[in-house]
N, C-alpha and C positions, 0 to 999 in steps of 0.2 A: 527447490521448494524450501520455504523456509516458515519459523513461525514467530511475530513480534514477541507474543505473549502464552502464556500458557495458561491463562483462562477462558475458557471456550465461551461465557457469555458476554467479554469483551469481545472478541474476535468477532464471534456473531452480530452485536451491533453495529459494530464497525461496516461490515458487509452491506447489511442494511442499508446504514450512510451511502454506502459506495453505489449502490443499486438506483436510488431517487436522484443519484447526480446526471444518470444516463442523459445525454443530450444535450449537456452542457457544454462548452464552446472549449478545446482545448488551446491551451498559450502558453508556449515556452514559459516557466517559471510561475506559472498560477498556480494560485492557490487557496482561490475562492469561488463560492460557483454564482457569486455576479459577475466575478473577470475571468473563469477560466483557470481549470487545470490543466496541468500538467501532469507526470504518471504518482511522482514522488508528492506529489502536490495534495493528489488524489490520497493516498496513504495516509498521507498528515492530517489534511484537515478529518477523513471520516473515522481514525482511531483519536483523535480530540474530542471529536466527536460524543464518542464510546468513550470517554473517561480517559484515554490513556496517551501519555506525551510520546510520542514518533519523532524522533529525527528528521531533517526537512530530506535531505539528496536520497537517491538510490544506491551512493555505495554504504552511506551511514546505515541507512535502514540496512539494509546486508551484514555490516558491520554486528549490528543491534539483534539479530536476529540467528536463530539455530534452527539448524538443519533438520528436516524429518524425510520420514521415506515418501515415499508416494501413496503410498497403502494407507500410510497417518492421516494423509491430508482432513482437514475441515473447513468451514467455510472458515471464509477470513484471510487464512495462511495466505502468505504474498508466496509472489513464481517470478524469481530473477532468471533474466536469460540477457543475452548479446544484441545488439542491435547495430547496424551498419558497422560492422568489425570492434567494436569496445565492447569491452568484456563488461556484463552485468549494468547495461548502463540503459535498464526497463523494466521496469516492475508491475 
């Protein structure tokens, strides 16, 4: 679990964005939600969104990002994990 930013009313926005995209069409490397996201896609555009420039890939944003516990979490906070055997390569 990890956190971009450490203002909770960016992060909060951001989530918002990420909420109203439900049902949008996902596409390898989207990054819009007339063509379709993708996970990293999804990150990007809805902290642009909220004010704040995100890195486009999942390992940048990882990169970009510090760790918290679980206990921390808030909305917003991104959750890297593993996907078909690559490490951190979903957010």
């Amino acid at each position: 679990m990890a956190r971009v930013n450490p203002a909770p009313a960016a992060s909060d926005r951001a989530a918002s964005v990420a909420v109203k995209m439900v049902g949008k069409r996902y596409r390898m490397g989207g990054e819009s939600p007339s063509t379709g996201f993708d996970c990293s896609g999804l990150v990007q555009f809805s902290y642009r969104q909220a004010g704040l420039a995100v890195p486009r890939s999942t390992e940048q944003q990882l990169r970009h990002s510090r760790s918290v516990k679980r206990a921390e979490l808030r909305r917003g906070d991104l959750v890297f994990f593993d996907q078909e055997g690559k490490k951190h390569s979903h957010v």
